[in-house]
Every structure is written in C-alpha cells, then in structure tokens.
C-alpha positions as CSV (number, residue, x, y, z in Angstrom):
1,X,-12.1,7.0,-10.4
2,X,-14.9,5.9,-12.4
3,X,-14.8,2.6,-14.4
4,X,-13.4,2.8,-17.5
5,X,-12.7,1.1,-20.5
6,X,-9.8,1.0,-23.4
7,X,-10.0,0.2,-26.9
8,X,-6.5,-0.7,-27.5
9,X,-5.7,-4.2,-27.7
10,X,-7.8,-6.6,-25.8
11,X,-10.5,-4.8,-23.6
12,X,-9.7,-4.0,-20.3
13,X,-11.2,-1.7,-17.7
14,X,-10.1,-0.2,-14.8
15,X,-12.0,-1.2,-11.7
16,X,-11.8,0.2,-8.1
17,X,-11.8,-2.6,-5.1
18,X,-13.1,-2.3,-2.0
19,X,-10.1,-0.8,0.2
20,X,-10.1,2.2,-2.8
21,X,-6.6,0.6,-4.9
22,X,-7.5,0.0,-8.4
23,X,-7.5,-3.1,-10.6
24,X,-8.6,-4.7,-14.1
25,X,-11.0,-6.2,-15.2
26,X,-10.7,-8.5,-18.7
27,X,-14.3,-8.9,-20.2
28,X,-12.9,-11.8,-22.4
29,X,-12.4,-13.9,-19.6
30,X,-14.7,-12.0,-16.9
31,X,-11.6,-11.8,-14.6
32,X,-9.9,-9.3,-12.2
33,X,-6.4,-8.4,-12.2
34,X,-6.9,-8.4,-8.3
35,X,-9.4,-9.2,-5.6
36,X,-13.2,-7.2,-5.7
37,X,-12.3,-6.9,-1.7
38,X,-9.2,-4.5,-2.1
39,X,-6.2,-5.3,-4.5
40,X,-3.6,-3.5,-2.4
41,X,-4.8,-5.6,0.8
42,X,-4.6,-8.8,-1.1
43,X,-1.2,-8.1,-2.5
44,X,0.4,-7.1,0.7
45,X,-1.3,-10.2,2.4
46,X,-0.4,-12.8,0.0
47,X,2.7,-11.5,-1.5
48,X,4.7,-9.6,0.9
49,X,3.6,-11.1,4.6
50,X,3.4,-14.3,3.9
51,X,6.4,-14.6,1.0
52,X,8.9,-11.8,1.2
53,X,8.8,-10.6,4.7
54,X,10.1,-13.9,6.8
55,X,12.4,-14.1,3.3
56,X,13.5,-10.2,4.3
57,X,13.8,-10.9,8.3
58,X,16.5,-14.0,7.6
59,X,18.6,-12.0,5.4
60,X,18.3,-12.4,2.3
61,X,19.0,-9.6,-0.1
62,X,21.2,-7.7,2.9
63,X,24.7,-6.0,1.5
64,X,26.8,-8.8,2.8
65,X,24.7,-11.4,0.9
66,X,24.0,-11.6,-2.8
67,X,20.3,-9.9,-3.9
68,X,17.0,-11.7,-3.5
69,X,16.5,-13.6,-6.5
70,X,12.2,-13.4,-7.0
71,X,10.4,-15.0,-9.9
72,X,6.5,-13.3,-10.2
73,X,4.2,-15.3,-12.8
74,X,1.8,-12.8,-13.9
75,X,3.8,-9.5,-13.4
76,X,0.1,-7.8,-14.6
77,X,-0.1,-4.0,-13.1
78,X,3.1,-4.1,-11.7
79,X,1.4,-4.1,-8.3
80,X,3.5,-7.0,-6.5
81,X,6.7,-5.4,-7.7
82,X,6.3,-1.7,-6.5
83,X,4.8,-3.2,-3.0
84,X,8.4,-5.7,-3.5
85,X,10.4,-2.0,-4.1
86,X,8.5,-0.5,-1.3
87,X,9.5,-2.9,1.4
88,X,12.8,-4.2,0.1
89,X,14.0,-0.6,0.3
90,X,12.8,-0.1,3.9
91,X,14.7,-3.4,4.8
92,X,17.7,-2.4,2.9
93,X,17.9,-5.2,0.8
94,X,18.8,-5.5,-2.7
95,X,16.3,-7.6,-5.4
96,X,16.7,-9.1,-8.7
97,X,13.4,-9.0,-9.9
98,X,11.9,-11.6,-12.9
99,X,8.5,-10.8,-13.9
100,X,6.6,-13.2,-16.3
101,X,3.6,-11.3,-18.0
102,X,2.2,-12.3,-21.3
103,X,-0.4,-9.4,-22.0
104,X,1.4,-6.3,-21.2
105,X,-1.2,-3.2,-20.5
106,X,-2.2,-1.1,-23.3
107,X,-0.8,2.5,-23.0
108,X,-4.1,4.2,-22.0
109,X,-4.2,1.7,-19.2
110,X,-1.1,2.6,-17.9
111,X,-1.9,6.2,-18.0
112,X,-5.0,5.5,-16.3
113,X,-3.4,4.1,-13.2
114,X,-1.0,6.0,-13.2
115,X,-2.2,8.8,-10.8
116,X,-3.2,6.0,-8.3
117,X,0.9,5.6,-7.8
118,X,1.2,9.3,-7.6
119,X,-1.3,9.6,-4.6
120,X,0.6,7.5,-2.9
121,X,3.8,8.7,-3.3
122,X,6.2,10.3,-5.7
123,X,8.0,7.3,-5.4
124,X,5.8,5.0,-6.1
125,X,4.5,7.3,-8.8
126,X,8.2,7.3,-10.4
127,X,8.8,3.4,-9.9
128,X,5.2,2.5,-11.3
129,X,6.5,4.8,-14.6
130,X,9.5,3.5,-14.4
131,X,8.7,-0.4,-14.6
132,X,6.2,0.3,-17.4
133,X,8.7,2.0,-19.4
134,X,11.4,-0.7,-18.4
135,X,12.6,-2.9,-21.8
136,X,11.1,-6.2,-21.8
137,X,14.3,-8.9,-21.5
138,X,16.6,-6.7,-20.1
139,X,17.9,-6.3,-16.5
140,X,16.6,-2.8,-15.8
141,X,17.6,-0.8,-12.3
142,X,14.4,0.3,-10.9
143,X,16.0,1.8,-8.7
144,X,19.2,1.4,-6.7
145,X,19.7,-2.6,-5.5
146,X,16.5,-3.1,-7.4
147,X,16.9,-5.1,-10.7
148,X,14.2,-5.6,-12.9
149,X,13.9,-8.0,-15.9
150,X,10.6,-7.8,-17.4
151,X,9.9,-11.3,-19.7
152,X,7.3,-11.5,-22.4
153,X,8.2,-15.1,-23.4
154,X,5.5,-17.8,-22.4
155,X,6.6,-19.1,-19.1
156,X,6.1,-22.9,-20.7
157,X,8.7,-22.3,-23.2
158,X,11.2,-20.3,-20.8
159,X,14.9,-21.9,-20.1
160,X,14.6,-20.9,-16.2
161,X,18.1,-21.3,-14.6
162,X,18.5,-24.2,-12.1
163,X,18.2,-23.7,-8.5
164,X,18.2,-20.0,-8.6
165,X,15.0,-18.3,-7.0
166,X,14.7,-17.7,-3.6
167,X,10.8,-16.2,-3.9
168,X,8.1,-17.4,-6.1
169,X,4.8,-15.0,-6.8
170,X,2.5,-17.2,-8.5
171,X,-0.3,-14.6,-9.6
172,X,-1.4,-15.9,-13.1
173,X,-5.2,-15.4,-13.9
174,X,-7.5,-18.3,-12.2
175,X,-7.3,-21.9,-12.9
176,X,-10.5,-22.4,-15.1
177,X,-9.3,-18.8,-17.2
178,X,-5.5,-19.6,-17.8
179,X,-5.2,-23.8,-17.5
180,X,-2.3,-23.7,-18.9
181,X,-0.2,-22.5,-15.9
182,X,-1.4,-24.4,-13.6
183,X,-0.6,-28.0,-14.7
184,X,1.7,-30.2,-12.4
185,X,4.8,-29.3,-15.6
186,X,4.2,-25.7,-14.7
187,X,4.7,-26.6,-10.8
188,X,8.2,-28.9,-11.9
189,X,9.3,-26.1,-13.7
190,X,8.9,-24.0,-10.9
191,X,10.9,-26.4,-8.6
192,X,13.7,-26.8,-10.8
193,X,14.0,-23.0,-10.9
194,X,13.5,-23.1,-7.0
195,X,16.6,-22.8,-4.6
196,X,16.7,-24.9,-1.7
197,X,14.0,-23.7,1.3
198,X,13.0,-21.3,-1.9
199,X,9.0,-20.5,-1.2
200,X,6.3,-19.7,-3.5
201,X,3.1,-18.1,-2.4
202,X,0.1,-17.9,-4.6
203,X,-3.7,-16.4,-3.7
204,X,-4.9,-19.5,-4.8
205,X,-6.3,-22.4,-2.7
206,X,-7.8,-25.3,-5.2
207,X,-7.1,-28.4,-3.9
208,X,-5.7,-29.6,-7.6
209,X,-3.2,-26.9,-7.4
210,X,-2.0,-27.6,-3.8
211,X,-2.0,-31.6,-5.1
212,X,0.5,-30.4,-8.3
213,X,3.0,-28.8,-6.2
214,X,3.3,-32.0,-4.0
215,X,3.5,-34.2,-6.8
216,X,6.6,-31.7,-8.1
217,X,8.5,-31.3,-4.5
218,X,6.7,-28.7,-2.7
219,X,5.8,-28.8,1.4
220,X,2.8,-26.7,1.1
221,X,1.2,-24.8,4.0
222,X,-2.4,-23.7,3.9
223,X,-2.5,-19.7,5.3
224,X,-5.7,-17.7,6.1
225,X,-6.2,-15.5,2.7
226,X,-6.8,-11.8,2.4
227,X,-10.2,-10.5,3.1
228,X,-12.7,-12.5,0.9
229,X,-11.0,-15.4,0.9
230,X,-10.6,-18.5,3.5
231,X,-6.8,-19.4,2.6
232,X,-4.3,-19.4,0.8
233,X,-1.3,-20.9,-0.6
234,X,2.1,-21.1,1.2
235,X,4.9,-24.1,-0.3
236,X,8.4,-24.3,0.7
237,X,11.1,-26.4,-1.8
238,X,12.8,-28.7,0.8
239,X,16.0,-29.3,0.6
240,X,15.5,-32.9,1.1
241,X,14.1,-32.8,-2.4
242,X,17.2,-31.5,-4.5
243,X,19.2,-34.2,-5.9
C-alpha cells in the first residue's frame, strides 16, 4: 500500500511500518498512530504480552469468573482491540471492552485499512468492520463474550466507575503532542478506576510519566520495549494502596 492521504476532517495518512502492518500518520502533530518499526509488533509486545496475557493465564475473563474488565486510552485504529479479540477468543475468555478515543477516523481511513484486516483473516476483517461501525457509548457485542463500549467523551471529564478495571492500555499520542493525558490527575484517575493488582501498560518510558504513576499508587516495572525502543512501561495498583 502506498501512502496516502484524506481530506476529511483533520489530515491523516496511512503509513506502512516496518514489519508490513499499517499505521497513521497526523501531519498536525507529526505523529504516528503506531511505531515506524512495525505497529502490529509493537502492539502485541506492549499490549498483549506484557498486559493481557499473564492477566489471561490467571484467569481472568474464564466462564466461571465474571469478563475482563479493560480500559484502552487511545482506542485510535482499533488495533489493540482486534489483537484483545484475537487472543481473548483463543483463551476462551470473555472481555468488556472500554475504548477512549477522541478523534475517531474519517470514513475514507477506515476504508483504507480495511483490506489490511481482511488479509489477515475474515475474522479480523469482520471484527475491524464491526468495531468501526459499533455506536459510540453503547455496550456493543463484537462478537460473542466480547463487549465493546466505544467513548468519545474526553477522558478528563469521564465519571470512571471505582475499582473496576482489571487492564489498563495507555496508548494516547506522546507526551509533548497530547500533555494533557499525561499529568499525575490523569494517572489518579486511572487508579481510582483501577481494581486491586489491576495493571496498566503503556509504550511509553519518560521518566516524568513513570514518576506520575508513583505519585498516584502505581508499583511500576520497567520492561524491554518493542523493536525500536529500550523499555517500556509495566505498573501494577497494589492492593496495599486501596483504602
């Protein structure tokens, strides 16, 4: 796939990254949706093997227990969620999926990546539809034991229920392009929403981000990142920490 660009709403142009999956690129703020090295490698890295796999292996989400409850700031592509579907449906588990996103992709965009999903599978081709079709603020099933809820609200002005998420994805846009979500409120937020042993794994490394979820309860773990990056961020909300 070549580059391209769209004309409707903000610019936007779809990018391919080094392991062939696509991404976006946002002129505006001369940022990628995803990592230059490979998108889908970074994903499945950061996201799923270091957050929702351990989460998957003790049990959560399994028919005798209620579903994963997962929080993802910057819901974006939908990326994170269909690699979430992918592997919560191999494990057998069940998801309620809450997706923050605040720019939600033109049409054209979505048609544009579109065929990407379909390579892979006619699953992931129907789910990738599916989720961009979903109605934003209402529990949607992607598909069985899968329940998405997609939230167009800013996240600083959402009423996030209290000890309730199991899984964190933080993937907003860099600190220096989106300072807004990454101030030490954001990170209290976060751990109010957080269940006890919850985690919350982010591609991001910055020391003043690691600092901000120890100020707001967090035992954070530096990982080895994805392929063009050093580390990354693992935190786990102790229960020592709940009131």
């Amino acid at each position: 796939m070549k580059n391209e660009e769209f004309s409707e709403g903000p610019k936007v142009e779809v990018r391919r990254t080094a392991d062939g999956s696509a991404t976006l690129y946002v002129p505006a703020l001369d940022e990628h949706y995803h990592s230059t090295h490979g998108a889908r490698q970074e994903s499945e890295h950061v996201f799923i093997q270091a957050g929702l796999a351990p989460l998957l292996d003790a049990g959560l989400g399994q028919p005798c227990r209620r579903p994963l409850r997962l929080l993802e700031v910057g819901l974006g592509t939908g990326l994170n969620a269909l690699l979430t579907l992918r592997t919560a449906r191999h494990a057998g588990a069940a998801v309620a999926y809450d997706g923050y996103e605040t720019r939600p992709l033109p049409a054209a965009v979505v048609a544009a990546l579109a065929p990407d999903w379909a390579a892979q599978s006619e699953a992931l081709g129907q789910g990738f539809a599916a989720l961009h079709a979903a109605p934003w603020g209402q529990v949607h099933p992607l598909a069985p034991a899968f329940f998405l809820t997609k939230l167009h609200e800013p996240l600083q002005e959402a009423a996030l229920p209290a000890a309730y998420y199991d899984l964190i994805y933080f993937d907003a846009f860099a600190p220096e392009k989106q300072p807004e979500l990454w101030a030490e409120a954001i990170f209290a937020q976060l751990s109010a929403a957080a269940a006890p042993g919850a985690v919350l794994v982010s591609y991001c490394a910055q020391g003043q981000f690691r600092r901000h979820l120890r100020a707001a309860g967090w035992r954070v773990e530096k990982r080895p990142g994805p392929p063009g990056k050093r580390e990354m961020t693992r935190a786990v909300k102790d229960e020592s920490v709940i009131a």
